[in-house]
C-alpha positions in Angstrom: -31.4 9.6 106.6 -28.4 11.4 107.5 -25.0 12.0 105.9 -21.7 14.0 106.9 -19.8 14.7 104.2 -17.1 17.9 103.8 -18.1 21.0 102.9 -17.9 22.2 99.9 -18.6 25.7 98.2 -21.9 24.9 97.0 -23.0 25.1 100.6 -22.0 29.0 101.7 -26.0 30.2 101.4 -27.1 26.9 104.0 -24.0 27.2 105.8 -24.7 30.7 106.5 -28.1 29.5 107.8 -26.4 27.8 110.3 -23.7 30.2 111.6 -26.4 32.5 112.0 -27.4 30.2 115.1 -24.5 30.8 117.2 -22.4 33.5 115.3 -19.2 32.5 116.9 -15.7 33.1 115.7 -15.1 29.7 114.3 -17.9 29.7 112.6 -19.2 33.5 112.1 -22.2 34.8 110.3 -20.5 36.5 108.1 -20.5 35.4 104.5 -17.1 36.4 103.2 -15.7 35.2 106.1 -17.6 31.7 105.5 -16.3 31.9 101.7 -12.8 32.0 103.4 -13.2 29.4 105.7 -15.0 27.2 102.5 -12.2 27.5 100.3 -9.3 27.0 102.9 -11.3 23.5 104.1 -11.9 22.5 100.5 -8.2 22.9 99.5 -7.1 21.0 103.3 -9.5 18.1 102.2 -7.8 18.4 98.4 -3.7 18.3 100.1 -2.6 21.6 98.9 -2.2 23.3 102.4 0.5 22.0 104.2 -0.5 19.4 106.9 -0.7 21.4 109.9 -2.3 24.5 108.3 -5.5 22.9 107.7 -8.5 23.3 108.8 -11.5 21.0 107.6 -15.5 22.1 107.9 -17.3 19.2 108.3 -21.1 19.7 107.3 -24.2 17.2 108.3 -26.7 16.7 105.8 -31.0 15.7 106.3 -30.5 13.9 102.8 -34.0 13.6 102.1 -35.0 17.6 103.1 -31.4 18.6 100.6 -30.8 20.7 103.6 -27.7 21.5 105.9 -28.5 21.1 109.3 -25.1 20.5 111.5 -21.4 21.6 111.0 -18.2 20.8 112.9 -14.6 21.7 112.3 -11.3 20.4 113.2 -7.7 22.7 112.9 -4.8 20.2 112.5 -2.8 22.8 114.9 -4.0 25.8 116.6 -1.3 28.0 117.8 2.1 29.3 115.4 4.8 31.4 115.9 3.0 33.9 113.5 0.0 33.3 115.3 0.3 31.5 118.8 -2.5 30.0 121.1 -3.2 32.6 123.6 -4.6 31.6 127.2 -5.2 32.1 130.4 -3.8 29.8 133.2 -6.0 30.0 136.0 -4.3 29.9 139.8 -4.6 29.9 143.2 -2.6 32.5 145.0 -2.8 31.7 149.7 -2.3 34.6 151.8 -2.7 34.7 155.5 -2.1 37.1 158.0 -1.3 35.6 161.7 -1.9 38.6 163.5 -5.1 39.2 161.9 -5.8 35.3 162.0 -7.2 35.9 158.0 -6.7 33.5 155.6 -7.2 34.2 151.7 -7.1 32.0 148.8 -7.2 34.4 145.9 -8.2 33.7 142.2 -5.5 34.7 139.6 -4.9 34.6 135.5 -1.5 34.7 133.6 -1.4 35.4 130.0 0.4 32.2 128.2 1.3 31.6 124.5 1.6 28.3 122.6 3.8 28.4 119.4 3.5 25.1 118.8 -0.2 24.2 119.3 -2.7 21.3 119.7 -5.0 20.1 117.0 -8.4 22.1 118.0 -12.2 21.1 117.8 -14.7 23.8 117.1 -17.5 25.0 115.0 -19.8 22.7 116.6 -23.7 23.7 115.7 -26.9 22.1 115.4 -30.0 23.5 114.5 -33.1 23.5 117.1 -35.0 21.8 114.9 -33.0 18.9 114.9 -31.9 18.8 118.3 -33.2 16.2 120.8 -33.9 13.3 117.8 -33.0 9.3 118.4 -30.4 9.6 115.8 -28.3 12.0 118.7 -27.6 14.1 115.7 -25.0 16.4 118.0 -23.0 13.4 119.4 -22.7 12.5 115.6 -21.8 15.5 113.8 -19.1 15.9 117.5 -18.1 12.4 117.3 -17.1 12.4 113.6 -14.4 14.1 113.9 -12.4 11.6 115.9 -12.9 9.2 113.2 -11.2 11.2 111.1 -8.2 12.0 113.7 -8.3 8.2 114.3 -8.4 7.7 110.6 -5.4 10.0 109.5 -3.5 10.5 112.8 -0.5 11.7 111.0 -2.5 14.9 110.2 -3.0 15.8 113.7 -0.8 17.0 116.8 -0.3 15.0 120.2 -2.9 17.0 121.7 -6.4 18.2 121.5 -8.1 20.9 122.3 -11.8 22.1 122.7 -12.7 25.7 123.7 -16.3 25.7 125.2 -18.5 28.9 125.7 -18.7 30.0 129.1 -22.0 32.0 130.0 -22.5 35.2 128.7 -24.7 38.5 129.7 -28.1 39.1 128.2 -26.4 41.4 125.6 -24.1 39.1 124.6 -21.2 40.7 126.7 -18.4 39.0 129.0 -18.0 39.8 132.2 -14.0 38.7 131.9 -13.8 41.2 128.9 -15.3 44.3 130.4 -13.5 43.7 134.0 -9.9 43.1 132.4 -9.8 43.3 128.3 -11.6 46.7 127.7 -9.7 48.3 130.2 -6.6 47.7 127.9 -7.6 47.1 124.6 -10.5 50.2 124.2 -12.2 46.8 122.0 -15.4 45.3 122.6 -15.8 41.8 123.4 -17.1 41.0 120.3 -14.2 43.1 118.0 -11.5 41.4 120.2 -12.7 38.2 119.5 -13.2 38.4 115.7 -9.8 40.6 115.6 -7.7 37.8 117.2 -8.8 35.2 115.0 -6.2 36.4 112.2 -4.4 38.7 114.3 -2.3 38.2 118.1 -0.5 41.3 117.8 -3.0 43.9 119.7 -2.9 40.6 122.8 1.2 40.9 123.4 1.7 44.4 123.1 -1.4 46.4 124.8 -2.0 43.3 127.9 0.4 43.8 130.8 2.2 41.0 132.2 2.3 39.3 135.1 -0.6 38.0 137.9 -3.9 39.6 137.8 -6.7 39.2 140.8 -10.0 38.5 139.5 -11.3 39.7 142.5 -10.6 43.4 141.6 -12.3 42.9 138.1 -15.8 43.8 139.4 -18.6 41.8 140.7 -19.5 38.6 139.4 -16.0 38.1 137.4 -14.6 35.4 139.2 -18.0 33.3 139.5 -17.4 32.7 135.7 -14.1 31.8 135.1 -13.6 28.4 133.8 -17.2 27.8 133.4 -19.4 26.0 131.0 -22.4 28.1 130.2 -25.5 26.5 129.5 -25.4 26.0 125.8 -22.2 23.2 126.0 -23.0 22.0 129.1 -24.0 19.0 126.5 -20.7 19.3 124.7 -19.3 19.3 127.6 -20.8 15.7 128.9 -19.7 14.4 125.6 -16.0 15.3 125.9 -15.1 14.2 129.4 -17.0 11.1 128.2 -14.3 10.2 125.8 -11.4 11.8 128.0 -11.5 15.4 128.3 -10.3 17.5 131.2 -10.4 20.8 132.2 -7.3 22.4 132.0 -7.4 24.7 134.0 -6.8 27.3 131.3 -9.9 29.6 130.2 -10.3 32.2 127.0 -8.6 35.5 127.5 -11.6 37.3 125.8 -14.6 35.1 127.2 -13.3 33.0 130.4 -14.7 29.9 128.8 -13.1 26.5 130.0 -10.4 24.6 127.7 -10.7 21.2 127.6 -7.8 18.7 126.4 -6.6 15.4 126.0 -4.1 13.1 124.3 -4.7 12.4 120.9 -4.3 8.6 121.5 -6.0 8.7 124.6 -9.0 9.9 123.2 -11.2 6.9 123.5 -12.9 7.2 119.7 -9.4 7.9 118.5 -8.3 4.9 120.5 -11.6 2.7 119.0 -11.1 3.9 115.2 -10.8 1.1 112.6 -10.3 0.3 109.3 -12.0 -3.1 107.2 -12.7 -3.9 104.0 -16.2 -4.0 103.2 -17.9 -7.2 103.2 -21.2 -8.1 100.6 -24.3 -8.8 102.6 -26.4 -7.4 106.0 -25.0 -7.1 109.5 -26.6 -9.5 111.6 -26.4 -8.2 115.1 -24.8 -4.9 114.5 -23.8 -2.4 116.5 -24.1 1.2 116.2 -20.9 3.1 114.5 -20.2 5.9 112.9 -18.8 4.8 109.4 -16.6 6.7 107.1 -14.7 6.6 104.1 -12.4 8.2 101.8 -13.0 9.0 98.5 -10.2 10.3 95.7 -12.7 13.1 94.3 -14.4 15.5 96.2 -16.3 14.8 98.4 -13.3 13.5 99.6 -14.6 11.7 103.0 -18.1 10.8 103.9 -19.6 9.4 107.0 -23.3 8.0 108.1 -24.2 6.3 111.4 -24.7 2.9 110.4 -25.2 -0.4 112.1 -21.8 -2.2 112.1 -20.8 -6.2 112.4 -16.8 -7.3 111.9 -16.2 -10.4 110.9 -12.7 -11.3 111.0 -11.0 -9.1 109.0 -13.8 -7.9 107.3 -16.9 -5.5 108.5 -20.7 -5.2 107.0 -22.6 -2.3 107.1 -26.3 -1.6 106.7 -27.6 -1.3 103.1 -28.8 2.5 103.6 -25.0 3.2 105.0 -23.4 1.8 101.9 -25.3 3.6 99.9 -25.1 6.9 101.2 -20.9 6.1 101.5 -20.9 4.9 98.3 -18.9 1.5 98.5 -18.9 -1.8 97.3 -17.6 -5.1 99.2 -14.3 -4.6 98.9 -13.9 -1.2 99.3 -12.1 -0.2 103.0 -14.3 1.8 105.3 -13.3 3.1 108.6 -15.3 2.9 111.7 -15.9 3.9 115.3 -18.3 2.1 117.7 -20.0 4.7 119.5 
């Protein structure tokens, strides 16, 4: 069995385990960075941060191995005055000459800022082992977090965002970075991308303004903006599935695609419930992810159950109760997926 539950401190040695898979800046594989990010979800679950600073670490659980094996994060707004969202728009720029009969459609970025950002997704890993099971351990560890939006909408902004990994060199490089970025930062790929997770500065003062041609960037450059590389071509399925679009707006550091929608459009948002738990087994149930808030930490926990309603009232699965913790009576919120 499976559970997803918050994070908690306890977990910084497994969680590390996992970060080490991907190593990205939502989710580095650094351990006093992962202390920092444990505490600040941990007091966001808890209230004390104010609504729109929090960020929540969600963490997916094998129950009967005791062993992490999934995380995913929501941040209830990702862009501030003291630290804005930072993209690029990508457009189309037409030339033509008539006396040379030449016609050009060029491909150009402009920096943008957000100061008032959207909620963002992120932090999205599961390890090998556990990749490719019935269960669809990805889709459920992604999915969960909608239930929460859906859950506690008032927490969240109008808008959500998911930043997806576009391909990278061998080496771990970008070819966006070293064609534009290095050439007016002096950073690596990898040092602008941890730097600008705390600090925006070093983008608004050393990048230039205005248009800038990816075609005079080097070879290859252009071929990458905007796309998905081969490691969330999966995430990427699951988010247009439930009502995600590209944006036509990319990563200044990496080129990868953002992908947004409406909050309420969302379609799990949109499907979220709440019921009060009814005694007895489903009969004909359908597959949900079920969740539920708790006044001590953990403070919400969440299981893929099989789901009936009836009327006003919903059954779940004996395993699912008992990993959630509730009684008939109890309110449980849900999401048919």
């Amino acid at each position: 069995m499976f559970r997803i539950r918050e994070a908690s401190p306890d977990d910084l040695d497994q969680l590390k385990a996992v970060a080490s898979h991907l190593d990205t800046v939502n989710l580095p594989n650094d351990r006093a960075v992962l202390e920092r990010i444990l505490d600040l979800s941990q007091r966001s679950f808890d209230g004390d941060v104010p609504t729109f600073e929090r960020e929540y670490l969600f963490v997916l659980e094998d129950v009967e191995a005791r062993r992490i094996v999934g995380t995913s994060m929501i941040h209830a707004q990702h862009g501030t005055r003291r630290s804005p969202h930072v993209f690029f728009e990508v457009l189309e720029e037409e030339r033509y000459s008539e006396s040379l009969d030449r016609h050009f459609v060029h491909q150009c970025l402009r920096i943008g800022y957000n100061f008032n950002g959207p909620t963002e997704i992120g932090g999205l890993i599961l390890l090998p082992d556990y990749r490719g099971r019935p269960e669809a351990l990805g889709k459920l560890i992604s999915y969960v977090r909608f239930l929460y939006i859906g859950l506690f909408r008032d927490r969240f902004r109008d808008e959500v965002l998911s930043e997806l990994l576009p391909p990278l060199e061998a080496d771990g490089t970008s070819r966006l970075w070293e064609g534009l970025g290095r050439h007016f930062t002096g950073l690596s790929y990898q040092e602008a991308d941890r730097l600008s997770k705390d600090n925006k500065e070093f983008i608004r003062t050393l990048f230039p303004q205005g248009v800038f041609y990816t075609g005079l960037m080097g070879p290859g450059v252009r071929e990458v903006v905007g796309v998905v590389g081969p490691k969330t071509r999966g995430v990427e399925k699951m988010l247009r599935a439930i009502g995600f679009t590209y944006a036509e707006r990319i990563d200044p550091f990496d080129g990868g695609p953002h992908f947004t929608a409406r909050t309420d459009d969302v379609t799990l948002v949109k499907a979220t419930r709440k019921a009060r738990l009814a005694a007895g087994e489903p009969v004909d149930g359908k597959a949900a992810i079920a969740g539920v808030s708790h006044p001590e930490a953990p403070h919400f926990v969440a299981v893929l159950a099989r789901v009936a309603t009836e009327g006003d009232q919903v059954k779940l699965d004996g395993a699912a109760r008992e990993l959630l913790g509730v009684a008939p009576g109890d309110e449980v919120g849900y999401v048919p997926i």
